[in-house]
Kinemage of the C-alpha trace (Angstrom):
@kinemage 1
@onewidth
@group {chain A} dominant
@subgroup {mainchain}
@vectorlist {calphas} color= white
{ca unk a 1} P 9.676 4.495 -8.077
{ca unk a 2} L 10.830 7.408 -6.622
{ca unk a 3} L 11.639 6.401 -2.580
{ca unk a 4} L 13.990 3.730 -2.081
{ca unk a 5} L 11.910 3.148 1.207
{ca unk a 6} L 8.622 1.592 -1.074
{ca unk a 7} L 9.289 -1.728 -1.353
{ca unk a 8} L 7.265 -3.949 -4.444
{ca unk a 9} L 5.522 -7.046 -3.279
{ca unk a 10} L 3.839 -9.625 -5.558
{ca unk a 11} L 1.606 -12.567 -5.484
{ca unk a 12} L 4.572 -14.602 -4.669
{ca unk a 13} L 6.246 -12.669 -1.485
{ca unk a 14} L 2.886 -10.510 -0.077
{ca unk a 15} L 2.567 -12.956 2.936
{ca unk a 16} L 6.323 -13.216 3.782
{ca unk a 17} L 6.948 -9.098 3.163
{ca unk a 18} L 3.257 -8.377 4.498
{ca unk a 19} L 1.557 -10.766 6.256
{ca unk a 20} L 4.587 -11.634 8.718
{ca unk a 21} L 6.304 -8.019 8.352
{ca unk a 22} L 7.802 -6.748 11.712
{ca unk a 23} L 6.168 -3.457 11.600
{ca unk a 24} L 2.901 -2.463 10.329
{ca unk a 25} L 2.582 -1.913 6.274
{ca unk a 26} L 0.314 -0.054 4.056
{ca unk a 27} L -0.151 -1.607 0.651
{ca unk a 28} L -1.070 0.726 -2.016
{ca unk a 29} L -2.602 -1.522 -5.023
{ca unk a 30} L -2.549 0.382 -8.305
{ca unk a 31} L -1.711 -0.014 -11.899
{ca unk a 32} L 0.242 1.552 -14.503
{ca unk a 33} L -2.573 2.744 -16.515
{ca unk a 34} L -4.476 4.150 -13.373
{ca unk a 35} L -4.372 8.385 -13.493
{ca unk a 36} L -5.368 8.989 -9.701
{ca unk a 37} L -2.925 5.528 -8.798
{ca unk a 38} L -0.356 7.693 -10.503
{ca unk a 39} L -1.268 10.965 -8.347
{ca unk a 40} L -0.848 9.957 -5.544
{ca unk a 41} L 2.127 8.276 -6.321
{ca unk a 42} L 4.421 11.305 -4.754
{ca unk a 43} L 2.839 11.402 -1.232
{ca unk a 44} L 2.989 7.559 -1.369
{ca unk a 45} L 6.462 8.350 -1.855
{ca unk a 46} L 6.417 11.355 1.209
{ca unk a 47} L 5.044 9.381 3.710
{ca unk a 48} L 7.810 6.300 3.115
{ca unk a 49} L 10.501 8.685 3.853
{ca unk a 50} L 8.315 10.471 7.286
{ca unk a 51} L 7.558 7.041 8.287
{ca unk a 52} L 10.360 5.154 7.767
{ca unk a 53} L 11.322 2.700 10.604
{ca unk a 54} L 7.807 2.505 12.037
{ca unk a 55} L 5.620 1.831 8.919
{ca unk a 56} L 6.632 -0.216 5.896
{ca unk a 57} L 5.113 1.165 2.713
{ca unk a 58} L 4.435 -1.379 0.175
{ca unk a 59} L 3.095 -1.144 -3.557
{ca unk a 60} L 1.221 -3.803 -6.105
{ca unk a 61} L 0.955 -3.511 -8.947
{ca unk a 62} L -2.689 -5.592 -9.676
{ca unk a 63} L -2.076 -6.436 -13.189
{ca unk a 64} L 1.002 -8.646 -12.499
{ca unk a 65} L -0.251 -9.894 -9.070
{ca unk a 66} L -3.672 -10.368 -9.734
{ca unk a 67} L -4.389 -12.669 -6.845
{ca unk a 68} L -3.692 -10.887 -3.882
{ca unk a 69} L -6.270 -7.792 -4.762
{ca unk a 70} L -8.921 -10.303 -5.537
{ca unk a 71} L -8.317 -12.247 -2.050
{ca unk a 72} L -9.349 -8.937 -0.217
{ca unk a 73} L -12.005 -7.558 -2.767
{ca unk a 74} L -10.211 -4.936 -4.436
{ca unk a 75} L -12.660 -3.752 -7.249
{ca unk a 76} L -11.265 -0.479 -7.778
{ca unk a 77} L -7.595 1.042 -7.480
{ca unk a 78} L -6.155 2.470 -6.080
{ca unk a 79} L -6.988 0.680 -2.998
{ca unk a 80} L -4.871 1.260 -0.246
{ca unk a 81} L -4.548 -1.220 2.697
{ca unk a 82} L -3.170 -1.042 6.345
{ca unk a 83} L -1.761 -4.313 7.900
{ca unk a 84} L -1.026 -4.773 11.695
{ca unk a 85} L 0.139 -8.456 12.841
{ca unk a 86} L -1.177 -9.602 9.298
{ca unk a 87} L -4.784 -8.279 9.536
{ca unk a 88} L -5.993 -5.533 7.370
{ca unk a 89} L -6.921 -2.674 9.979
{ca unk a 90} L -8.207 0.019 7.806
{ca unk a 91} L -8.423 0.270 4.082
{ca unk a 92} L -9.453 3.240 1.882
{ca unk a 93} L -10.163 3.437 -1.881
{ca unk a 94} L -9.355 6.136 -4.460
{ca unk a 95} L -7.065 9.229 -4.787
{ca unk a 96} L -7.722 10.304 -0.890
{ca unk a 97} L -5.719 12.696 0.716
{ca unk a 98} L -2.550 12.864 3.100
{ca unk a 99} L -3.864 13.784 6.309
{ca unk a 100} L -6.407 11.036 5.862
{ca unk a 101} L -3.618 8.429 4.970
{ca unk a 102} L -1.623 10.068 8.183
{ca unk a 103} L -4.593 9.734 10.242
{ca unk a 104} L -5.122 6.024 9.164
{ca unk a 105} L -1.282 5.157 10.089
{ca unk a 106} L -1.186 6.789 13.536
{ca unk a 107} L -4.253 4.991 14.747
């Protein structure tokens, strides 16, 4: 994990870190094993640091939390989802680019 500003949620904690999160948090669900999960991984790691203090960037890892991404239908990672007030508000799947991840957090 390269930015101290991603935190990890599981199963256990996604509704207490997620769900009832002060500020609004993307989730990126990926996997260890997943090639375009792992290229994205460094602008994951970009935006945490240009949106720190108004969006919480959050990853989960779907093969040790695999409740959570089968609660909201996640059939293929990565799968990145946007929470405001603990409702998913936009949500885009595979290896898309910055601007479009920008553009989904300033809405």
């Amino acid at each position: 994990m390269a930015s101290d500003k991603i935190t990890e949620v599981s199963d256990a904690d996604f509704d207490e870190k997620v769900l009832k999160a002060a500020l609004p948090t993307l989730v990126d669900f990926w996997a260890p094993w997943c090639g375009p999960c792992k290229a994205i991984g460094p602008m994951i790691d970009e935006l945490a640091d240009e949106y720190d203090g108004k969006v919480q960037i959050c990853k989960m890892n779907v093969d040790d939390s695999p409740e959570t991404p089968g609660k909201y239908g996640i059939r293929a990672i990565p799968t990145l989802i946007f929470f405001k007030d603990g409702e998913v508000a936009d949500q885009v799947t595979g290896a898309v680019g910055k601007p479009q991840l920008k553009a989904m957090m300033d809405k």
